[in-house]
NUSE-20818 format. One record per residue (C-alpha): x, y, z; residue number from 1; chain; residue in three letters. Coordinates in Angstrom, 1 decimal, padded with zeros to 4 digits. Layout:
R      c1      c2      c3    k  c    r
R       X       Y       Z  NUM  A  Ala
...
***
This chain:
R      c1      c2      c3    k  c    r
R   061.5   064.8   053.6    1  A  Unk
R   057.8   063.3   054.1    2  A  Unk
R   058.0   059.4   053.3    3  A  Unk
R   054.4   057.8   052.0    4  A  Unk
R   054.1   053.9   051.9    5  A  Unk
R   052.5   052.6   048.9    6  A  Unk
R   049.2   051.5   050.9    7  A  Unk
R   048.3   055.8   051.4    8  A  Unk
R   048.7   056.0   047.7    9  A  Unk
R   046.3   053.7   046.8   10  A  Unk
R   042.5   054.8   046.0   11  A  Unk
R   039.7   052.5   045.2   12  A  Unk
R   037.3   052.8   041.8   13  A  Unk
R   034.3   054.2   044.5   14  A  Unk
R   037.0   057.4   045.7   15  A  Unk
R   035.4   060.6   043.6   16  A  Unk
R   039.1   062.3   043.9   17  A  Unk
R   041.4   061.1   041.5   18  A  Unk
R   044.8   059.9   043.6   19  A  Unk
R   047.7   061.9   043.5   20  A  Unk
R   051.5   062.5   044.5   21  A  Unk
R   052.8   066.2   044.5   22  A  Unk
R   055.0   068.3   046.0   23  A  Unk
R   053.6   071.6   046.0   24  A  Unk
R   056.5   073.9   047.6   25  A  Unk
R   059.5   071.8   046.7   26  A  Unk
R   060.6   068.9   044.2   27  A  Unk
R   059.9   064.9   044.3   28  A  Unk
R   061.7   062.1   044.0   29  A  Unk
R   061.2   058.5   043.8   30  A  Unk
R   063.1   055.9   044.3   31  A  Unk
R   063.3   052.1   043.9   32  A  Unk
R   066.3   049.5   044.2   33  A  Unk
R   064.8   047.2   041.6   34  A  Unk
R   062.8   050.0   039.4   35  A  Unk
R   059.9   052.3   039.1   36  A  Unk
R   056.7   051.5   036.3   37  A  Unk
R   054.8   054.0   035.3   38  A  Unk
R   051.5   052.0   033.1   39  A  Unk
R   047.9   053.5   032.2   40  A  Unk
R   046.9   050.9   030.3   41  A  Unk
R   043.3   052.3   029.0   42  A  Unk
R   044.8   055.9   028.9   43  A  Unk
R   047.7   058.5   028.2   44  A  Unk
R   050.9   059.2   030.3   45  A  Unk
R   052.0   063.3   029.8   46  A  Unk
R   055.2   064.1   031.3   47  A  Unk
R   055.3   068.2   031.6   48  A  Unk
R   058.0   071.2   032.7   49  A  Unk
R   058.4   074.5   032.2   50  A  Unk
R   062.5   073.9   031.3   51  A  Unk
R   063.9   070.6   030.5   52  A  Unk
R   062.9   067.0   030.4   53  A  Unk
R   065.5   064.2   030.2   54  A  Unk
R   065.4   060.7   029.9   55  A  Unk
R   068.8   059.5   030.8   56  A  Unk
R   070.2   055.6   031.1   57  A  Unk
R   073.4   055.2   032.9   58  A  Unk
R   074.1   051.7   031.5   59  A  Unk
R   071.5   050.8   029.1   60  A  Unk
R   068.8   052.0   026.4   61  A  Unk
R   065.9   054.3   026.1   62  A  Unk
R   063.1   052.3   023.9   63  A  Unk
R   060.6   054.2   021.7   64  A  Unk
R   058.2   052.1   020.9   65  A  Unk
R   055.6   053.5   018.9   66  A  Unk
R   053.8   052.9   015.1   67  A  Unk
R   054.5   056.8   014.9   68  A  Unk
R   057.0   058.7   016.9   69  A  Unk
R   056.5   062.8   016.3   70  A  Unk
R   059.2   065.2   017.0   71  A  Unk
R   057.5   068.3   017.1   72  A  Unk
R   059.2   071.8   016.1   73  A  Unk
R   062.4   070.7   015.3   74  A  Unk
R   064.3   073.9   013.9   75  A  Unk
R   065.1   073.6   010.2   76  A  Unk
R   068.9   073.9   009.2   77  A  Unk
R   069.4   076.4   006.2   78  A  Unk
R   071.0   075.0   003.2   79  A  Unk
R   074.1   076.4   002.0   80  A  Unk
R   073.4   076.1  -001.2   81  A  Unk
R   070.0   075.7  -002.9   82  A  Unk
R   069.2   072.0  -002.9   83  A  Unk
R   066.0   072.4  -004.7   84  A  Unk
R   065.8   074.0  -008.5   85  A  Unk
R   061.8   074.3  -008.6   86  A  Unk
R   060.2   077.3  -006.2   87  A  Unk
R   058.0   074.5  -004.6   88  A  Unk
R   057.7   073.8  -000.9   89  A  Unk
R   059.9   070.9   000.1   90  A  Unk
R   057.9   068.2   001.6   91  A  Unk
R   060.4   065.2   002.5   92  A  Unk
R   063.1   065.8   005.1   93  A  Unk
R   065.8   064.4   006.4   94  A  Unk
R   066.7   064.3   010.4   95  A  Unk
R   069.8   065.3   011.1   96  A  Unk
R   072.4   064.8   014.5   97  A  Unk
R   074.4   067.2   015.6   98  A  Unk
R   077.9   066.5   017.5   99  A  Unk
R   076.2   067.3   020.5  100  A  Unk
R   073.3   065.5   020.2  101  A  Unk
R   070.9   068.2   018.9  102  A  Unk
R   068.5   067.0   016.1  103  A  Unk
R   067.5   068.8   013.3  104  A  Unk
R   065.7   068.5   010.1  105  A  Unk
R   067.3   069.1   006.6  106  A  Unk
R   065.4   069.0   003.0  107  A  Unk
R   066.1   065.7   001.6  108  A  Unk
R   067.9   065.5  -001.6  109  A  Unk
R   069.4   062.3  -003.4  110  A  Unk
R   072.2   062.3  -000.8  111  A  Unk
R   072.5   063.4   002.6  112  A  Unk
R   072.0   067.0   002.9  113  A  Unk
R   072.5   067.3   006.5  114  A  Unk
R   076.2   068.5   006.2  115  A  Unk
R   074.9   071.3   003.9  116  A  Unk
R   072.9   072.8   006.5  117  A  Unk
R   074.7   075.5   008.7  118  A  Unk
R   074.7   077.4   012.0  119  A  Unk
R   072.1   074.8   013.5  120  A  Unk
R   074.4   073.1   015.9  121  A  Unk
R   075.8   076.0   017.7  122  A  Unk
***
């Protein structure tokens, strides 16, 4: 394992390469007794992997705090029975949890409609 102090990460404004920490051949971890910040404060932060990405608290919370917080392609359950009596394209959902912890989106109705929907949290 190849140990970096904080003063060979640094980079000043003038430095034409933009500063980074990678592991090309094998993973990276870091590690902090009293926590790790992450802030771009006049830019993004994109967190990216070809399989999973998890945020996990042993003890406390995980904050989203957002004015809009998207939750792309989450899989549709299928209604048992037909919740809707017109042939137009529902526009309101409802999300739904699974035991497990899977979300999922249902069509709204005037109740819940999320125990109507089947075969989405196998």
């Amino acid at each position: 394992m190849q140990l970096m102090s904080t003063a060979q990460l640094k980079t000043s404004l003038t430095d034409l390469c933009v500063p980074r920490l990678e592991s090309p051949t094998r993973s990276l971890l870091m590690e902090a007794p009293k926590g790790i910040q992450i802030l771009a404060e006049a830019g993004d932060i994109q967190a990216i992997c070809r399989n999973e990405l998890r945020l996990e608290s042993k003890d406390g919370e995980i904050s989203l705090d957002a004015r809009r917080i998207r939750l792309m392609r989450l899989p549709e359950g299928k209604a048992s029975i037909s919740s809707s009596s017109s042939g137009t394209r529902q526009s309101v959902y409802e999300v739904c949890v699974c035991p497990n912890g899977r979300l999922f989106l249902s069509q709204a109705g005037t109740g819940s409609t999320c125990q109507i929907s089947n075969n989405v949290c196998l």
